[in-house]
C-alpha angles and dihedrals in degrees: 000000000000090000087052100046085045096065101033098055108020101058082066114117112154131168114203111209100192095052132054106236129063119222099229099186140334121230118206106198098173126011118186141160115265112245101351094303095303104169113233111214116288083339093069126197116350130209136212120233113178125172134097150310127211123206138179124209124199110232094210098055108106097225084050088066098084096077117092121252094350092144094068093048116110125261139224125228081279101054096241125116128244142208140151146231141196111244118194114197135195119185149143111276094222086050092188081071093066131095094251094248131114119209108207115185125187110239112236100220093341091303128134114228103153094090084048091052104049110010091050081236112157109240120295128168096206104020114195112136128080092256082050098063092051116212085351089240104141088037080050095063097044098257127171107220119196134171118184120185119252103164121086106196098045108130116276126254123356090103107289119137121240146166124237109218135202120256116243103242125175116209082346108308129110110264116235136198145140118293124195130222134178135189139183115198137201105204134032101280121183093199148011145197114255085234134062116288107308094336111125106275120206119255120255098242089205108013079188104061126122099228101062103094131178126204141175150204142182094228141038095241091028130117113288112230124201106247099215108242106230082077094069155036160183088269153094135242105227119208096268084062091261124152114218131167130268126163096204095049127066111207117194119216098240093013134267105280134227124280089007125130114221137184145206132177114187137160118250132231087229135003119218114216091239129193082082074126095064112119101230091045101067112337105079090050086046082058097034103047092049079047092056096039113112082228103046103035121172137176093197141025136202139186142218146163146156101233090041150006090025140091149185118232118211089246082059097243112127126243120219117216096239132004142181113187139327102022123172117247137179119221120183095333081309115118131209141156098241 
């Protein structure tokens, strides 16, 4: 399976002119049939293929400039900048008996809720079963479906889709610089991850620098007051009470308490040049170049995603951002290809 996957997916080298980022090369690390070879309608039986796709950016292009400190990530023979996410396909295996459309949806913190949305299919982070495609709707009508990761701190593993950024160096060493949290809590925590929730939080490069401050206030437009800072520290409270260091947690002496807006500004081991998210920076040559693959070849793409580009409409049916042709909606609980 390696050889053929080889020369099916490594020969691929497409520049896409409309957008501002290349597709170097696409990995397939695991390849399998969808719910045990069951045919969908005229589209027949449908594989998994899962790995990841490698891009290049050209600093210098002007729609390249969004993205944050671009200009101190490292560069490639070519002077571009590189950088990689997890893609995640679902497709007919025949792919000829398909309707000629692939259905892109942008992963909210690396999940996957297009089957939810249209197949009715309870959640799943690498659906592959036949539980796992709901009612089959969108397999049904022939559809391409396709998640590529875009954020860079979503917890590793389980499944989710990221991307995997450069760090922003200058003359060859990581950049540092404060960076600012801020947590409400509703219930009295001791301590908290320096991330969202359980995303993947930089490191403290120093946890005893001076210049890392907390502060707090009652009230979201109230009076911030300095927290001294012999009452906390880069660590974590274990379940015997302990206090043990951590340089990607913040534990208060007394807990943060509820309601209560508190702040932390603190200096990373490493920065990440962030924006690599951006529409117009990967995502149109992630469509472009499946839509392109002998494998995975589309007439049309579409887009989706909970966080952007999609909406509900007060019937309940969902909005792409953008469509061309025949798009899935949902009408009082009602599907059809519109």
């Amino acid at each position: 399976m390696t050889r053929l996957l080889s020369t099916l997916l490594l020969s691929l080298l497409l520049v896409v002119a409309s957008a501002s980022a290349e597709v170097v090369r696409i990995e397939v690390t695991s390849r399998s049939d969808v719910a045990d070879g069951k045919t969908y309608g005229l589209a027949g039986p449908y594989e998994r293929i899962a790995g990841t796709i490698y891009f290049a950016v050209d600093p210098n292009n002007p729609a390249n400039r969004i993205i944050t400190d671009i200009d101190y990530a490292p560069r490639n023979a070519d002077g571009k900048v590189e950088f990689r996410s997890d893609f995640y396909l679902i497709k007919p295996k025949d792919i000829s008996r398909g309707n000629g459309t692939l259905f892109y949806e942008v992963s909210n913190r690396g999940g996957k809720g297009m089957l939810g949305y249209y197949n009715n299919a309870g959640g799943s982070r690498a659906p592959l079963s036949e539980a796992e495609m709901g009612d089959g709707f969108l397999l049904e009508h022939g559809f391409t479906l396709l998640w590529v990761g875009w954020q860079f701190d979503v917890p590793l593993g389980d499944g989710r889709v990221r991307v995997y950024p450069p760090v922003a160096t200058l003359n060859g060493t990581p950049i540092t610089g404060l960076v600012r949290s801020e947590v409400i809590v509703s219930e009295v925590t001791y301590d908290r991850s320096l991330a969202d929730r359980n995303h993947q939080p930089y490191e403290v490069v120093n946890p005893g620098d001076p210049a890392h401050v907390m502060t707090v206030r009652d009230t979201v437009d109230g009076a911030r007051r300095v927290v001294p800072r012999d009452q906390w520290q880069f660590a974590r409270r274990t379940d015997s009470g302990a206090i043990v260091a951590d340089r990607t947690r913040v534990y208060l002496e007394g807990g943060f308490q509820p309601a209560r807006s508190t702040t932390w500004c603190m200096s990373p081991r490493t920065r990440r040049s962030s924006g690599w998210d951006r529409p117009r920076c990967a995502t149109p040559s992630r469509i472009s170049s499946m839509r392109q693959r002998r494998s995975c070849r589309s007439r049309q793409a579409h887009s989706i995603g909970p966080s952007r580009g999609v909406s509900r409409r007060a019937d309940g049916s969902c909005a792409p951002s953008s469509t061309t042709g025949s798009t899935p909606t949902k009408r009082n609980g009602r599907r059809s290809t519109a």
